[in-house]
C-alpha positions in Angstrom: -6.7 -29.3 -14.5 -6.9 -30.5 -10.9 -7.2 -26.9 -9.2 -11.2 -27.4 -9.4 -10.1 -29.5 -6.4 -7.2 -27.8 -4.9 -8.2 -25.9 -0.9 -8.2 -22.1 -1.3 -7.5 -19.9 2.1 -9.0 -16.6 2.8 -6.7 -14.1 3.1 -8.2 -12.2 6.1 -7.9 -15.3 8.2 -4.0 -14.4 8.2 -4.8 -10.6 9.6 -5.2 -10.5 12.9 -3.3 -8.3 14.9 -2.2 -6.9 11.5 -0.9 -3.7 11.3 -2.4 -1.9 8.1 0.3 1.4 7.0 -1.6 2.0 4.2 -4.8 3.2 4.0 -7.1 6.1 3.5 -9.4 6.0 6.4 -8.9 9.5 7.6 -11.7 11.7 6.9 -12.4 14.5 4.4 -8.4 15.1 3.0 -8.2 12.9 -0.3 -10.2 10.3 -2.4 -10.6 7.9 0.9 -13.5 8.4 3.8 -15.4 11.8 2.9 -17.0 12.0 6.7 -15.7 10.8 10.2 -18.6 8.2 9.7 -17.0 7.0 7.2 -14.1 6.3 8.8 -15.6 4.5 11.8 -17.5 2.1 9.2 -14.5 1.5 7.7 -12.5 0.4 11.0 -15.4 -1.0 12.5 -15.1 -3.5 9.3 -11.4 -3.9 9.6 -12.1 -5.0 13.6 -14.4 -7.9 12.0 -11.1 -9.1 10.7 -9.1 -8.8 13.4 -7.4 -5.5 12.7 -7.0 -2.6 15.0 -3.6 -0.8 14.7 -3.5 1.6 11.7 -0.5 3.9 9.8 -3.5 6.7 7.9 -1.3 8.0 4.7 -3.6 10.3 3.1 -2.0 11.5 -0.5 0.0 14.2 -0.6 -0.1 15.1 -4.3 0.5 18.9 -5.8 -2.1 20.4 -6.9 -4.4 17.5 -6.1 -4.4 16.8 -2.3 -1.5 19.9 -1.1 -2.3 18.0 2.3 0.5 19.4 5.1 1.5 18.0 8.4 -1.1 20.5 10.0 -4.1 19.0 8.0 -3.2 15.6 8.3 -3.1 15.9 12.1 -5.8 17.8 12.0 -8.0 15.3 10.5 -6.2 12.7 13.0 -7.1 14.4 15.7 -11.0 14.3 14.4 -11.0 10.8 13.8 -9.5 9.8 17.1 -12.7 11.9 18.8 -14.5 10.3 17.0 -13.3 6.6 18.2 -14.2 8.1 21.6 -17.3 9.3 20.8 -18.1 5.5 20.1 -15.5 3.8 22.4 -13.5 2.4 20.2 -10.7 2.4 22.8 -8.6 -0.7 21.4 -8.1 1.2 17.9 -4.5 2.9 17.7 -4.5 5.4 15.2 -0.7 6.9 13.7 -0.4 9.5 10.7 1.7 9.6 7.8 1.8 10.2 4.4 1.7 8.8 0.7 3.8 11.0 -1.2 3.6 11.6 -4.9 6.8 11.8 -6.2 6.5 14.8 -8.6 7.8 18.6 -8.9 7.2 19.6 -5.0 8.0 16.3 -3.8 11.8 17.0 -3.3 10.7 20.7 -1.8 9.2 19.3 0.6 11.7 16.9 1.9 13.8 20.0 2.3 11.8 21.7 4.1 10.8 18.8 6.8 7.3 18.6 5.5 6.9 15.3 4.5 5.5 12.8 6.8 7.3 9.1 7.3 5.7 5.7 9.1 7.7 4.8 12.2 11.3 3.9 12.0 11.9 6.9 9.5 10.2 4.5 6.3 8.6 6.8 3.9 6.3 5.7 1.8 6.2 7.3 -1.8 4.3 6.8 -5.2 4.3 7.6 -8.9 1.7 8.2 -12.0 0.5 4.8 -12.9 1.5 6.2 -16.6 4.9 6.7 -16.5 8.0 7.3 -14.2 8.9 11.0 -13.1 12.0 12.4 -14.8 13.2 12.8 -11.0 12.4 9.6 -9.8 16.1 9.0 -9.4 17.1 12.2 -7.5 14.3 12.2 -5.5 15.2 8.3 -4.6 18.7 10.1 -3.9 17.5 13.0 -1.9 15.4 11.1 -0.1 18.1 8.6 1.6 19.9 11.6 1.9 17.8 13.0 4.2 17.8 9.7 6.3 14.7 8.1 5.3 13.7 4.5 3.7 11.8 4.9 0.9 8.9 3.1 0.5 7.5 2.7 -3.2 3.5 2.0 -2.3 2.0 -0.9 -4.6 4.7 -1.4 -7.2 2.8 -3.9 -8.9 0.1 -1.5 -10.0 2.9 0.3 -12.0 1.9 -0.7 -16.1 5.1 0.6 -17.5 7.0 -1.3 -15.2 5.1 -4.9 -16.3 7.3 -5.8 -18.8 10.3 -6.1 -17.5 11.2 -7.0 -14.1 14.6 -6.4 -14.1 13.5 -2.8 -13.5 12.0 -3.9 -10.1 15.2 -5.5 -9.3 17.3 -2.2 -10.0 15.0 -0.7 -7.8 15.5 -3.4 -4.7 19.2 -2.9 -5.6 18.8 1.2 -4.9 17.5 0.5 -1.5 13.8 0.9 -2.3 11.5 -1.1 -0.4 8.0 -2.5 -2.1 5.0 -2.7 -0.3 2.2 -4.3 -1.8 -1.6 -3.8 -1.5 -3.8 -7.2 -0.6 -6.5 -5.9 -3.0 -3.9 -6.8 -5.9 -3.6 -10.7 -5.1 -7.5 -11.2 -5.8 -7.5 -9.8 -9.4 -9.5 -6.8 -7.8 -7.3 -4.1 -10.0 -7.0 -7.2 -13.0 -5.2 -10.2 -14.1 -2.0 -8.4 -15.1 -1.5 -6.3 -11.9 -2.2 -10.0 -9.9 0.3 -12.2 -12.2 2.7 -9.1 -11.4 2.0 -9.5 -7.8 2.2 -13.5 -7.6 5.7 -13.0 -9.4 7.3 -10.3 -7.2 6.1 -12.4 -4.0 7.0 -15.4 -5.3 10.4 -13.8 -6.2 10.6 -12.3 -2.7 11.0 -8.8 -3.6 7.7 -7.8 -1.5 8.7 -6.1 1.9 5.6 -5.1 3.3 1.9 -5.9 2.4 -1.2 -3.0 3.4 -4.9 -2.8 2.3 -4.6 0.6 0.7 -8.4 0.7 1.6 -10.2 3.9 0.4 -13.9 2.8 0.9 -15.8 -0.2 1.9 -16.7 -1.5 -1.3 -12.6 -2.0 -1.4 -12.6 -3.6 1.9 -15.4 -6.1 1.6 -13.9 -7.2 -1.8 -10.7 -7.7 0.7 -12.5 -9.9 2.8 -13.5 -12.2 -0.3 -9.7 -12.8 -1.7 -8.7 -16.6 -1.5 -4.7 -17.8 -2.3 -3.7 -21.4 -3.0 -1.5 -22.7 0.2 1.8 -22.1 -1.4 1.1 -18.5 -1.6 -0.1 -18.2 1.7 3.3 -19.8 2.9 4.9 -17.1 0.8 2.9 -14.1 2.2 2.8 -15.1 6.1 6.6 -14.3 6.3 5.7 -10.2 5.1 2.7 -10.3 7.0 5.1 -11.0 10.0 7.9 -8.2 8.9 5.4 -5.9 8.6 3.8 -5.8 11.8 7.4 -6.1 13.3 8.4 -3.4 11.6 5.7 -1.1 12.5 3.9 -2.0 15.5 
């Protein structure tokens, strides 16, 4: 009854010098920035908060987004031209991936086309609906070939809200979580936050990004307040995350 009264912190007061690895700011390859002016808006609005050092993972998805290595540097090297062009020198730009883990997800870690953040982390996804049957194997196959896999935002996964001992199983199978910032300001709805709260509060969260596709998704980013005690909870990942991967 007393949280009328109780001090809220904005988030992006806690992101400076952050380093976001996930995020769909390169231009023209998936559902993020459709034009390299898009992109510059969008890291011209993450320097505002203090953010300059970037991991692009544009979706690769069959069928949907059959990015390669080739376009996704491609598109990199645009972009960074383009942070000439308006001498944005401070802004470090890396490429990777977000993999969908689905039929030609397991081809193409064995033909060395799939694209991991630095340290050999490779960060992976799944239908919102429902697991893949080969979620397991390609969990497998993935270690196998040496990498860390990543599962992007597992709080945004419904099927999984019910029980979290399945999020547990997958900690205990070496997956790492890293969540999206959008998800602790009720931007994707109540149950995707209460999930995210829990798994933080928990300390099952390994890394945090934005996940930012568009501005709209950003500014709402900048708007996010936590209570203290989640703040206290969150700095710590904050922390890993640019250790890991600046």
């Amino acid at each position: 009854m007393f949280h009328f009264f109780s001090k809220k912190y904005f988030l992006v007061d806690y992101l400076t010098n952050f380093v976001d690895i996930h995020n769909h700011i390169l231009p023209g390859i998936d559902d993020g920035a459709k034009t390299p002016l898009e992109s510059i808006e969008l890291i011209r609005a993450f320097m505002e908060i203090g953010v300059t050092d970037f991991i692009a993972t544009p979706h690769i998805m069959h069928n949907y987004y059959p990015n390669t290595p080739q376009s996704i540097n491609a598109a990199l090297f645009i972009l960074r031209d383009e942070l000439l062009k308006n001498e944005l020198k401070n802004v470090s730009i890396k490429a990777a991936a977000e993999h969908m883990i689905d039929d030609n997800f397991e081809a193409l870690l064995e033909k060395g086309e799939v694209m991991p953040m630095r340290n050999g982390y490779l960060l992976v996804e799944m239908s919102y609906l429902q697991p893949p049957i080969n979620f397991k194997e390609a969990i497998i196959k993935t270690a196998s070939k040496r990498f860390f896999p990543v599962l992007a935002h597992p709080e945004r996964y419904g099927f999984l809200h019910h029980s979290l001992k399945k999020y547990r199983k997958f900690k205990e199978q070496g997956i790492h979580f890293q969540m999206n910032l959008l998800s602790l300001g009720e931007y994707y709805g109540d149950d995707i936050t209460k999930i995210a709260y829990k798994l933080l509060e928990e300390g099952q969260i390994d890394f945090v990004a934005s996940d930012v596709h568009n501005i709209q998704q950003l500014e709402a980013l900048k708007e996010i307040t936590l209570p203290k005690k989640l703040v206290e909870q969150l700095i710590p990942v904050i922390q890993r995350t640019i250790e890991v991967f600046y």
